[in-house]
N, C-alpha and C positions, 0 to 999 in steps of 0.2 A: 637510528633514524637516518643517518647517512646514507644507507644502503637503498633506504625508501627514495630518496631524489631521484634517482632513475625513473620513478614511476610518478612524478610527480604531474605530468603531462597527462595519465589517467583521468585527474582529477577534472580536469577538464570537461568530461564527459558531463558532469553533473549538472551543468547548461543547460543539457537538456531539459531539466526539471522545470524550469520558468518557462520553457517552453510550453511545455504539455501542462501546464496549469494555464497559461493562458489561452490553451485548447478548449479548457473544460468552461475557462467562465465562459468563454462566448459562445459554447454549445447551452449550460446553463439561464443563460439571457435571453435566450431564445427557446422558450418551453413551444413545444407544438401541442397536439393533442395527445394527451397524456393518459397512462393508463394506471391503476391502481392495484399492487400486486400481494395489497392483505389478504392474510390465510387467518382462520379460528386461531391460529396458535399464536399470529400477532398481536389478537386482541387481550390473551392474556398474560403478554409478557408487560409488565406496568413503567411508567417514565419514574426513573430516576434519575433527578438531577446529578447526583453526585459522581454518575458514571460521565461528568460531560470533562472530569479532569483525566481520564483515560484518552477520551477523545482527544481534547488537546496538547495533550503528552504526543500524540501520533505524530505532530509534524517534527518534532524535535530526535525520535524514535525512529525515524525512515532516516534523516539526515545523516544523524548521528550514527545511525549502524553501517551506514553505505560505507561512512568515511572509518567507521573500523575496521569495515573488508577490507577495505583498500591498503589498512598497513598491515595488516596478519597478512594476506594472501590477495592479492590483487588481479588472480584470476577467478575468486569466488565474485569477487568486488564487481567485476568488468560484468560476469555471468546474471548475479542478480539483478545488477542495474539493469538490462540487457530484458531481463522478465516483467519488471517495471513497466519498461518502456513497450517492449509489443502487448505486455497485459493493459496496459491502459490505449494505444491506438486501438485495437479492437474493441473496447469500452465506447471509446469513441465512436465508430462505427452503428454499435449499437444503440447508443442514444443517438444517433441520425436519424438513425430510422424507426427505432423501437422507444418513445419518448415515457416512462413512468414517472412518477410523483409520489410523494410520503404525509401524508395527512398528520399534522403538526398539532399537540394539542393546545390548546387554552391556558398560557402559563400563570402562572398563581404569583401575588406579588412580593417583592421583595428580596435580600438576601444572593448573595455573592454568587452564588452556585446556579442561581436563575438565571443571574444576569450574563454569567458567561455560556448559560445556554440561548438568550439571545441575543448574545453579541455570534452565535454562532449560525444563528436563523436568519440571523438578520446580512453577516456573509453570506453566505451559504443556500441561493432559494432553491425547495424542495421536490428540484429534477433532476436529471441523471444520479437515478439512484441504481439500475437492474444493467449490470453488476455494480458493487461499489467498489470504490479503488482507495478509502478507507479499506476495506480488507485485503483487496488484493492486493497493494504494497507491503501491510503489513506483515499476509503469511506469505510474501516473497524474501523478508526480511527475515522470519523463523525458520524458512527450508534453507537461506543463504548459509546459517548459522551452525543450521548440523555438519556444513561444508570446513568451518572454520576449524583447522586443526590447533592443539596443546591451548585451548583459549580457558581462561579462568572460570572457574566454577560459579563466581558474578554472573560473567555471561553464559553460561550453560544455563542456569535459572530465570536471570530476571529478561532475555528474550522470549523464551515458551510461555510467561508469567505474566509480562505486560502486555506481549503480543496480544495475548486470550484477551486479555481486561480493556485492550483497546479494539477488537473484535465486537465483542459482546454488548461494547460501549453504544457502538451504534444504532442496535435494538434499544437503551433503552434510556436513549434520547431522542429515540424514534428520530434517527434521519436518515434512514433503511429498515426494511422489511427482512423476515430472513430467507425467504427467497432471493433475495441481493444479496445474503453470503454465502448462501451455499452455490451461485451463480460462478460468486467469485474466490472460493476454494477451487472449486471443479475448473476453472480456467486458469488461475497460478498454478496448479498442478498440471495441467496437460501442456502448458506451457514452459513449465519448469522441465520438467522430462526432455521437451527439445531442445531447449537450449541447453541445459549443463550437458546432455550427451551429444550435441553437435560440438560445441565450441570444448568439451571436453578435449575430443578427434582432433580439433583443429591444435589444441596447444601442445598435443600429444607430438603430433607431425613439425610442426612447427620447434617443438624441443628438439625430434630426431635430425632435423634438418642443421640445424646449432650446433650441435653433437659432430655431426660428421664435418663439418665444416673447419671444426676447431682440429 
């Protein structure tokens, strides 16, 4: 752990996050004319409450794996954050000007699992959804991971595991369409691709530069 205090100044980075959430409530607070981006296949995927504990597994799940890159290899760390943060400005972007909504249904009463899906409705109102950044942090978090070299078979498993379970969540607590994840697969992946093979380049150089200097 010694060896991590160098990099401790990294962590720093992670500021960012309060940041750009406090981007999204106030893009969220301000719903414009909104658009509705259900397909036939959303109407028959059904609300289950009990997918709303994946859902909130997520904030715990992004935190907590950032700050594992950062002590395995803190250039995977720097990289994913890195996809995070331009996968969600462009997010932003697009609910600027492209505003959707997610038709919420009728909760039924009672019981612990409700409630925590309207303590999440009730955060949470039902715009900027096209792309969601529920998914797109998440599979920023499963590509960071294939990055992570000698890492235990825990995490070989329970990232691809809960990642999915926290994906999938989103359908079906209906607070996304799945056109808002396959939005935001296809945008952490084209965004992934640039940033680990730029910033790849960059530490590559940066190493040889080290190198020769010693």
């Amino acid at each position: 752990m010694k060896a991590k205090l160098k990099d401790l100044p990294y962590l720093l980075f992670l500021l960012v996050m309060p940041v750009l959430g406090l981007i999204y409530k106030i893009l969220n607070d301000n719903p414009r004319d909104a658009v509705v981006l259900s397909t036939e296949i959303d109407a028959t995927i059904p609300f289950l409450p009990v997918f709303i504990l994946p859902y909130i597994i997520w904030y715990a799940f992004i935190l907590g794996y950032l700050f594992y890159f950062w002590y395995k290899d803190t250039g995977v760390y720097l990289k994913t954050l890195s996809v995070i943060v331009f996968g969600e400005l462009v997010c932003f972007v697009i609910y600027f000007f492209f505003q959707t909504t997610v038709h919420r249904p009728d909760l039924p009463e009672g019981g612990i699992l409700i409630d925590l899906v309207q303590m999440i409705y009730n955060h949470d109102r039902p715009f900027n959804a096209f792309p969601s950044i529920h998914v797109l942090t998440t599979f920023a978090i499963i590509l960071g991971n294939i990055n992570i070299r000698d890492k235990h078979l825990f995490h070989r498993l329970f990232v691809p595991v809960m990642g999915t379970l926290i994906i999938i969540s989103t359908l079906f607590v209906k607070q996304h369409y799945i056109l808002d994840m396959f939005a935001s697969v296809l945008l952490t992946s084209f965004i992934y691709g640039i940033v680990f093979d730029v910033l790849k380049v960059f530490v590559t150089e940066k190493t040889k530069t080290l190198y020769i200097k010693d």
